[in-house]
C-alpha positions in Angstrom: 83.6 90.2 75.6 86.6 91.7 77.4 85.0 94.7 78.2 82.2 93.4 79.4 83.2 91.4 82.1 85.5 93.7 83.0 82.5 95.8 83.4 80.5 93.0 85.1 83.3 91.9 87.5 83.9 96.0 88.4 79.3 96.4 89.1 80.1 92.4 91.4 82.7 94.4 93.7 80.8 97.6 93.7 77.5 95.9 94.6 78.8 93.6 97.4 80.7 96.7 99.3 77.3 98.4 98.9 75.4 95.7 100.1 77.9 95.3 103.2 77.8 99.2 104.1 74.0 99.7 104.7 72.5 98.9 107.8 69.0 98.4 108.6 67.3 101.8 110.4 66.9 100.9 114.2 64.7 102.5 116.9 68.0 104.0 118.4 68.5 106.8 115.6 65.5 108.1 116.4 65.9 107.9 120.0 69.0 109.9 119.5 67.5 112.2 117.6 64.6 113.0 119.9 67.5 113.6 122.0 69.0 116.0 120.2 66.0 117.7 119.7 65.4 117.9 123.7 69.1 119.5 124.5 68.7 121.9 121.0 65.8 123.9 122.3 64.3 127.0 120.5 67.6 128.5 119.6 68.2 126.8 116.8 66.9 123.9 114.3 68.7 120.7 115.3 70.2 118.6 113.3 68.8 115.6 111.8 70.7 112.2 112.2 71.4 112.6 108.1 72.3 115.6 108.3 74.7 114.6 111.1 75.8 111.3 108.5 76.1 113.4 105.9 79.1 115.7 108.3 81.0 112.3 108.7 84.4 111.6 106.4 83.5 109.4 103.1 85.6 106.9 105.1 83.9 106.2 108.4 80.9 106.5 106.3 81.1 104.1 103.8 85.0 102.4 103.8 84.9 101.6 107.8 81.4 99.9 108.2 81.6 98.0 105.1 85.4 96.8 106.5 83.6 96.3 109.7 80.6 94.0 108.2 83.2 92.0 106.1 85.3 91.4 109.1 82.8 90.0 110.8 81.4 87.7 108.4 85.4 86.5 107.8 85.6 86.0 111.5 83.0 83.6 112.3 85.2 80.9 110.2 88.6 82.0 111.8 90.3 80.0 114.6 90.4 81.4 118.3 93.9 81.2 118.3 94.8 82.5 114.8 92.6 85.7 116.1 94.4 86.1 119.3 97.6 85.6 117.6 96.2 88.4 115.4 95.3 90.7 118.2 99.0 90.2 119.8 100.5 91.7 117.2 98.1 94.7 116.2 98.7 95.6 120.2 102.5 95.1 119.5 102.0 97.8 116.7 100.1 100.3 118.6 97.1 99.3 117.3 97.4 101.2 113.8 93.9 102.8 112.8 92.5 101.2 115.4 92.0 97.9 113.9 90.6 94.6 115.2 91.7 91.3 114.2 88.0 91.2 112.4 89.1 94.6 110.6 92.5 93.5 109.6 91.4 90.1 107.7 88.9 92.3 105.7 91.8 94.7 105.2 93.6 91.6 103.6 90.5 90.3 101.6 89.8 93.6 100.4 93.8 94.1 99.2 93.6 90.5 97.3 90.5 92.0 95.5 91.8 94.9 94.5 95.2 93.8 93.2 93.7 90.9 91.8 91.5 93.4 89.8 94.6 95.5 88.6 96.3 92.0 87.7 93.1 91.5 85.4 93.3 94.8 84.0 97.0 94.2 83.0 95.8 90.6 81.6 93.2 92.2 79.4 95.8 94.9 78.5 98.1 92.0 77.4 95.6 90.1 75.3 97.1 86.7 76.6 95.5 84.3 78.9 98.5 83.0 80.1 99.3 86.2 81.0 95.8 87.2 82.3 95.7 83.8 84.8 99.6 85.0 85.9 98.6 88.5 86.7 95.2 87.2 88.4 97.2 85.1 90.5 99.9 87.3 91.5 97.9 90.4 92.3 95.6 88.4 94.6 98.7 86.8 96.5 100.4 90.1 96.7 97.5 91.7 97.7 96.5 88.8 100.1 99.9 89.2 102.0 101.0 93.1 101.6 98.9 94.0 104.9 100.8 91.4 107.0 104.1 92.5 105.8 103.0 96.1 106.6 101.8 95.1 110.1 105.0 93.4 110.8 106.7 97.0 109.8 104.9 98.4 112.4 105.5 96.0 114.6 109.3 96.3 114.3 109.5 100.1 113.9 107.2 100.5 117.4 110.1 97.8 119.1 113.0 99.9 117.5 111.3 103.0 118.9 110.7 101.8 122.5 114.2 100.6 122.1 115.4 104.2 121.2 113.2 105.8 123.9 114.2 103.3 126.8 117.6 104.6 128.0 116.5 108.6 127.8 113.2 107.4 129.9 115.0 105.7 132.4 117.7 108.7 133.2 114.4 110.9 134.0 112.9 108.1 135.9 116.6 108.6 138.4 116.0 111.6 138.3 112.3 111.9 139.3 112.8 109.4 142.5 116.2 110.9 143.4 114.0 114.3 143.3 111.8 112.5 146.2 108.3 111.4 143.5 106.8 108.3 143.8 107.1 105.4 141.2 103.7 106.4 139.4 104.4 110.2 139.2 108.1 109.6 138.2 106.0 107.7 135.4 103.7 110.7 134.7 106.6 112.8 134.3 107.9 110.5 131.4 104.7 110.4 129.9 104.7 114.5 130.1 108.2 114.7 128.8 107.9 112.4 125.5 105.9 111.5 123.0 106.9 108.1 122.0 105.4 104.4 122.1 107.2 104.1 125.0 105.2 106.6 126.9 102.0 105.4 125.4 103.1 102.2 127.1 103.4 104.3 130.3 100.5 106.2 130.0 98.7 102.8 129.7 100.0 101.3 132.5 99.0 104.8 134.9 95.7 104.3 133.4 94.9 100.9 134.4 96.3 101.7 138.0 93.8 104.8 137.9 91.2 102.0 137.2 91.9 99.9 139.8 94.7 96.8 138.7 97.1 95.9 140.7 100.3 98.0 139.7 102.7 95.2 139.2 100.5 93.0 137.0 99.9 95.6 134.8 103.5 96.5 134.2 104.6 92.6 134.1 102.2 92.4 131.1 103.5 95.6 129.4 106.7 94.2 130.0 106.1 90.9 128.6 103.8 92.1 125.4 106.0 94.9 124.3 108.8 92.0 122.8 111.5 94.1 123.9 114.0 92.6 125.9 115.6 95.5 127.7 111.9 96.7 128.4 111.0 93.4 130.5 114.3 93.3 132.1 113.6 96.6 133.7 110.5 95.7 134.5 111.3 92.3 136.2 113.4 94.4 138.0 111.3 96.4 139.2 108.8 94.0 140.3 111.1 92.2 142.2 112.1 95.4 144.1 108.4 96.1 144.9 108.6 92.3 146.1 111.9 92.2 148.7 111.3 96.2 149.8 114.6 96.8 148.0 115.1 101.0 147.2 113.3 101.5 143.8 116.0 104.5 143.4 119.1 102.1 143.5 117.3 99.8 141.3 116.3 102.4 138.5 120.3 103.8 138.7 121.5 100.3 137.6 119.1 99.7 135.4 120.0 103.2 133.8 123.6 102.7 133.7 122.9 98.7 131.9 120.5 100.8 129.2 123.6 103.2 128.1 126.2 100.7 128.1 123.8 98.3 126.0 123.2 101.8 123.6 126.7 102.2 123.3 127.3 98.6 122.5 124.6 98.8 119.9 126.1 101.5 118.4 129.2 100.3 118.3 127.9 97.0 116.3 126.3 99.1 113.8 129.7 101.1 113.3 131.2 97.9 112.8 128.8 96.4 110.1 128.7 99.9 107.8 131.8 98.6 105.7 129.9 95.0 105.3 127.0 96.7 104.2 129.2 99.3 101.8 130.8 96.6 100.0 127.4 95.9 97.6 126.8 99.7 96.3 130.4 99.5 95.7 130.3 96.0 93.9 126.9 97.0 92.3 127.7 100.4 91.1 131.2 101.7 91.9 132.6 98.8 90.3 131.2 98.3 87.3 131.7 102.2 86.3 135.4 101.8 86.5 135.5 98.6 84.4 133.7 100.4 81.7 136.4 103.7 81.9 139.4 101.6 82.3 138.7 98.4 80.3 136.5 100.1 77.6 138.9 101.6 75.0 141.0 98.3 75.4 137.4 96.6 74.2 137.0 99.0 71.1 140.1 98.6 70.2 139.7 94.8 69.9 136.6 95.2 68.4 137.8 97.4 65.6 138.3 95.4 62.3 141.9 95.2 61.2 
């Protein structure tokens, strides 16, 4: 019997994914491929929209719209503001894979399956069903939660980066200005120079301007999503220059010189906190090595019969 629904729970997963990843044949593929057709001409036989499937990665394929499908089914039931809670953070991690809140809870439904079905393996592998019910449980909560502690890894690594980035970016920004640039091309030059979240930020910013928003509001929201600190300062800053006609060159010297002291400070604290931080290995390993060299002949000799 173990086998068998092993075997029946494995064909139930298969089958649902399966069921999620077709889509019905619309009047649009063949649109496209009349298309096609048109622009190939008599050169060469074009390609038919399988044929053009078939090219596609396994994963946009069959993983991606079957993620997509689920997501939207899991969505329908979700709050409003548990999705845009959702969505705050997948912008405050660069958006990783391009994922939507939609995409993300079907990321997390499809980890609780999959670890809950490794948990039943190990259950069936134990022969207990204590054990079975333990590892069911467990795999599917791990699973269930692994995603949002991944996301909030990303969210913290993209913060420490902009953080990194932010004093480096604003020396070039002096720089720029003092060279006689603009605000948005002392901008593009960042955005040239490095390759960093905080120049994605940039380039995000110079693209909405291209587009037509106001300049100001679309840096105060950058400024306000990106959950650094120093990052809104400076742009606060900013603003308010843009607002009282103050020189945006004085401003961005100060702001400089506050970024390098606050780097120095920060490195300072770290310094300061390594001999916290060594005192477990040495408790944890160190420690216990040089009880075993200096107390262990004392202990066989005590434990020798007399």
């Amino acid at each position: 019997m173990v086998p068998l629904l092993a075997l029946a729970v494995g064909i139930g997963i298969f089958i649902i994914f399966l069921g999620l990843a077709r889509t019905p044949q619309t009047n649009t593929a063949a649109m496209v491929q009349q298309r096609l057709q048109v622009y190939g001409g008599g050169e060469a036989r074009p390609l038919t929209m399988e044929e053009l499937e078939l090219q596609r990665p396994f994963s946009e394929r069959f993983l991606r719209p079957a993620i997509v499908r689920l997501g939207t089914i899991m969505s329908r039931s979700t709050p409003q503001k548990a999705r845009q809670d959702l969505q705050n953070r997948l912008d405050l991690a660069g958006r990783p894979g391009n994922l939507t809140p939609a995409d993300f809870a079907a990321v997390r439904f499809v980890s609780a399956a999959v670890f809950a079905a490794i948990g039943l393996g190990l259950g069936f592998l134990l022969q207990s069903t204590a054990y079975l019910v333990i590892a069911l449980a467990v795999g599917a909560i791990l699973g269930y939660y692994l995603p949002t502690l991944w996301l909030k890894q990303k969210v913290d690594a993209r913060r420490t980066e902009i953080q990194k980035g932010l004093p480096d970016a604003m020396d070039l920004l002096v720089i720029a200005v003092d060279a006689g640039l603009g605000f948005d091309a002392a901008l593009a030059r960042v955005t040239d120079k490095y390759r960093n979240a905080l120049s994605d930020e940039f380039a995000k910013v110079l693209r909405e301007v291209n587009l037509g928003r106001p300049r100001l509001e679309a840096m105060d929201e950058m400024g306000r999503s990106s959950g650094v600190e120093d990052l809104h300062n400076f742009i606060q800053a900013v603003i308010q220059s843009e607002q009282f006609g103050t020189g945006i060159g004085k401003i961005l010297r100060i702001q400089a010189d506050e970024m390098r002291r606050k780097r120095r400070q920060r490195a300072q604290e770290k310094a300061a906190q390594a001999t916290l931080k060594m005192l477990l290995p040495m408790v944890g390993c160190i420690f216990p090595t040089l009880w075993i060299v200096l107390l262990g002949p004392a202990v066989l000799i005590l434990m020798k019969p007399r």
